[in-house]
N, C-alpha and C positions, 0 to 999 in steps of 0.2 A: 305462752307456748314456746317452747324452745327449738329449735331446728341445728339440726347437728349436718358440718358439709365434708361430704367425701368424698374423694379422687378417685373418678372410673377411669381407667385403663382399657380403652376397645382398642385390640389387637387388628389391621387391616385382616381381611381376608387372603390378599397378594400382596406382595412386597412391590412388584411394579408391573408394569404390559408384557404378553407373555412373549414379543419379540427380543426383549432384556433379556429377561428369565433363560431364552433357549440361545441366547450369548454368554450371558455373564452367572448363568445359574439363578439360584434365589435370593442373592444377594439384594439388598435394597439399592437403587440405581441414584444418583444424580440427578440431580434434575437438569443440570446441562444433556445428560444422555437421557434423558426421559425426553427431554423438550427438542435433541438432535438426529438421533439416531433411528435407522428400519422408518424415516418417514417419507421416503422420496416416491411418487407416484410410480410403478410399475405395471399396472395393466388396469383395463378398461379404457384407455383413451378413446374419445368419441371419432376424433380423428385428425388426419397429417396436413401437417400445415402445408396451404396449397403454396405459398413459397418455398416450400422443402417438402414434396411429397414423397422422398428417400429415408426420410426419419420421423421416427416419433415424437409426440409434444415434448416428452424426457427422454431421451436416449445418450447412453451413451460414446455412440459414434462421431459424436460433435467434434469430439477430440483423438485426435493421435495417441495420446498419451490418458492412458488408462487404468483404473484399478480394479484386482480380480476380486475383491471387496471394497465398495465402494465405503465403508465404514471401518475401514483400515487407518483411514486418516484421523485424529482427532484436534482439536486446537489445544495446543498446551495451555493456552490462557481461559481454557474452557469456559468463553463468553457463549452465552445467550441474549435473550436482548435486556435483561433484567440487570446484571451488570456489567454485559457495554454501555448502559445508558449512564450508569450511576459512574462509571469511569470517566467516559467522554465531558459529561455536565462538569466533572472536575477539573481534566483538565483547559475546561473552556473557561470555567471561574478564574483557574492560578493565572491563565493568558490576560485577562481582564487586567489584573491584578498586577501583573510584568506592566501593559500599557499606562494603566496608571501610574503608575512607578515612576515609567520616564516621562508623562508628561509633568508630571510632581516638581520631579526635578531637571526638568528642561534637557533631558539627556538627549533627545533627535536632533536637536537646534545644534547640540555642540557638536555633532557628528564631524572627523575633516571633511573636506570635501570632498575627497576621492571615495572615502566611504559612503556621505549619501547617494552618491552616484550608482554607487554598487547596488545599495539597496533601493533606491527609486528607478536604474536603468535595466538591472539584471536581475533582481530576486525578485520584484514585484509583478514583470511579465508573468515570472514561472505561474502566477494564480491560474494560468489560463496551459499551463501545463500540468498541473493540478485538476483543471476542471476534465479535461482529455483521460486523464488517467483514472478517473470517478467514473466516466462514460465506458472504459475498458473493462473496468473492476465490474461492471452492472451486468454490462453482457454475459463475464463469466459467470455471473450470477445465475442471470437465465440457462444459460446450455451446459451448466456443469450438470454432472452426474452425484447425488451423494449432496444429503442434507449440511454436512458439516464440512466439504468442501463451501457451496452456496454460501452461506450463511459467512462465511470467512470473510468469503468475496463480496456481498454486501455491506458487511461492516469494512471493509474497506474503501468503497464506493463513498458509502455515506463519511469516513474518513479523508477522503480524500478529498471532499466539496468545504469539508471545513476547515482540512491547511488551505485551499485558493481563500476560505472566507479568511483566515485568521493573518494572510499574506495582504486581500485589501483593507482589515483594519488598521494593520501598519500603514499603507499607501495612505490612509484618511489622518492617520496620529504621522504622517511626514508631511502629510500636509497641510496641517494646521484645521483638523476635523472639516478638509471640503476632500471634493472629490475632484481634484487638480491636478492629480500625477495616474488618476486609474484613465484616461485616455490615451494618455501618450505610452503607460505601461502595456495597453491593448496594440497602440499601433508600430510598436519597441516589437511586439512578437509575430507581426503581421508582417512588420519589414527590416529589421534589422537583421544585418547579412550575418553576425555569429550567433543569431536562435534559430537561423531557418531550418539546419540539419535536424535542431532538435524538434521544431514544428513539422517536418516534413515525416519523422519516424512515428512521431506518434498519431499523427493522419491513417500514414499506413499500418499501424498498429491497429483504430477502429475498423479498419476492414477485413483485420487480418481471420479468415473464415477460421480458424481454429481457435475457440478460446484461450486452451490450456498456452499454445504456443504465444499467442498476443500477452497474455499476464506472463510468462516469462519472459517474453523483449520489456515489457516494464516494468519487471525488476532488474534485468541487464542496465537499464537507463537508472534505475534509482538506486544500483548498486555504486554507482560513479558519483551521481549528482548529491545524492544526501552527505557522503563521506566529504564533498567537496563544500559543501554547505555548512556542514556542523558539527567539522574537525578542522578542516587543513583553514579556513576562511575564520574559525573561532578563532583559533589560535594566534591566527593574525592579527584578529581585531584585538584581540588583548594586548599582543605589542604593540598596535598601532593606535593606541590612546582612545578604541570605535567600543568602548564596554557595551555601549546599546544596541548593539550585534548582538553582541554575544548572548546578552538575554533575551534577543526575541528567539533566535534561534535554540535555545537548547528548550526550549519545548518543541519545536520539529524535531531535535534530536532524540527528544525521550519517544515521541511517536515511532523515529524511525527503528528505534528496539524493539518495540512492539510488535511493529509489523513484520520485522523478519524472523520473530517467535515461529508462527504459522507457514511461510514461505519455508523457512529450510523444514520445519518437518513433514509438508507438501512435498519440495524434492526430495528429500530422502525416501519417502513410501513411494512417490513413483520409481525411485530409481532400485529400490532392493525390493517392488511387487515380484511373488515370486513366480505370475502368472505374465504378467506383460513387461516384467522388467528389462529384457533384450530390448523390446521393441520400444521401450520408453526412451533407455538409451539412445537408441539410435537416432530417437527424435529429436529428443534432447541436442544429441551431439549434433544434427544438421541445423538447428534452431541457433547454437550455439555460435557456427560458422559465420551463418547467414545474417545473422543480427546484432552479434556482440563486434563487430568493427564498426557497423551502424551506429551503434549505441555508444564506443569511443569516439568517432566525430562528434556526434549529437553532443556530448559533454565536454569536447573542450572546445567546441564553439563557444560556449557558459564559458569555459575560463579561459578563453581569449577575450571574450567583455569583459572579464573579471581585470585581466593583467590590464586593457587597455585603459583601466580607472585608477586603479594600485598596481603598485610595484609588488606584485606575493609569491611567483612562483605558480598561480595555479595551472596552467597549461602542460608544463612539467610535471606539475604531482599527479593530474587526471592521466598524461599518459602511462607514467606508470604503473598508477594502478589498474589501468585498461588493459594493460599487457598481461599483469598477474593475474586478475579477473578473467582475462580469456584461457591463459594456463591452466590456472586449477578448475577453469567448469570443464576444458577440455579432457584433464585428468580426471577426473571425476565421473565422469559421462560416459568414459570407455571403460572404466574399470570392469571384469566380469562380475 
């Protein structure tokens, strides 16, 4: 008997959920936007949280800063969890892969000494500035409004608990695979007098009752600190014979492109909503005032440890760029 095999074609009946559809027409949707978008809870809650009986389980008044579509924003990297995971696992392997590298070839040992300073006295605290900024990313998580805000902030929570992890696999590859230098790098942020500004804002960052404004003071803070981590401090260590800098850091650095992907086209739809955009501004701009001088201290405390180890210039370069940084958000923020 012979059997002969042929190709059926079944046509869906819809192209996608009819919330797509009455956005984007009949177009066949993404599955980023299938799996994003028109999913945020809006009515039936059973009821108000008795800590918050002014607001709803999801509401939007959590926040000052508002969109008159809350699906205005999209992620340009339009992660879901399907490939954030398949990204992240990657770049967790290529870090693997850096650490063995140097321990291969003995590159932490020859570090100078002013460099392992730098990195067992000041970069390795930061994990615990790192874990603060996971707990901030979470919160926005919970009280944002808008699936695809959420979901940002998520993936950035869970990003941010794995630079503190991938900051103590260094501390364990500097110290000869013990955990030798992660006590003194816990008690380096607990008492040494140039982290405290930066430990003190980001305390007050966890309480700050506004999501939206609390994730913009930590990008105010990581607007300084990253650029000083893994630009002005690369740079250095290349001229300063510390190559094993510079490789552990540029994978923070590839991170930190990533994540201002999302963050500026965040600010940009709040600031040109055409529904709240005045009044984002406005928030913006007092947020601005209030936090980004904070957030210049906070970081060159970091690079006044930094000069007190090397000779580099950083306390000079963090303020400039402090100044600039407070110039164009203030520009920015008033525009009409």
């Amino acid at each position: 008997m012979q059997y002969e095999l042929r190709q059926q074609v079944i046509e869906p009946q819809r192209a996608t959920f009819d919330s797509l559809v009455a956005r984007y027409g009949g177009r066949p949707a993404t599955r980023y936007e299938e799996g994003s978008i028109d999913i945020q809870p809006k009515e039936n809650f059973h009821y108000r949280p008795l800590w918050d009986p002014a607001h709803e389980l999801y509401d939007e008044s959590y926040s000052a800063l508002r969109l008159t579509d809350p699906y205005s924003f999209l992620d340009p990297r339009q992660y879901y969890y399907a490939p954030y995971v398949i990204s992240r696992a990657a770049s967790h392997d290529a870090f693997g892969k850096t650490l063995a590298y140097l321990a291969e070839r003995e590159l932490l040992e020859r570090l100078p000494s002013g460099w392992h300073d730098v990195l067992a006295e000041v970069v390795l605290p930061l994990r615990h500035y790192e874990s603060g900024a996971q707990l901030i990313s979470v919160n926005g998580a919970r009280f944002s409004y808008g699936t695809t805000v959420a979901q940002c902030l998520a993936f950035a929570g869970f990003d941010r608990i794995g630079n503190a992890q991938q900051l103590s696999r260094v501390g364990l590859a500097l110290a000869g695979s013990t955990d030798a230098l992660l006590a003194p790098a816990k008690q380096a942020w607990l008492s040494d007098a140039d982290l405290q500004d930066l430990r003190r804002l980001v305390e007050e960052l966890l309480i700050e009752p506004d999501w939206a404004i609390a994730t913009f003071g930590l990008d105010l803070i990581d607007q300084l600190l990253y650029p000083l981590l893994t630009r002005f401090l690369d740079e250095a260590a290349l001229l300063g014979g510390a190559g094993a800098y510079s490789l552990i850091v540029q994978h923070l650095a590839t991170w930190w492109v990533d994540q201002r992907k999302w963050l500026d086209e965040l600010l940009r739809c709040w600031l040109e909503d055409p529904g709240h955009g005045p009044a984002n501004r406005q928030a913006l701009a007092a947020a601005t005032q209030r936090l980004a001088p904070e957030a210049i201290r906070a970081v060159s405390g970091v690079a006044r440890a930094v000069d007190a180890r090397i000779s580099a210039g950083a306390l000079a370069a963090v303020t400039g760029a402090g100044q600039a940084l407070h110039q164009h958000l203030t520009e920015s923020e008033i525009e009409a």
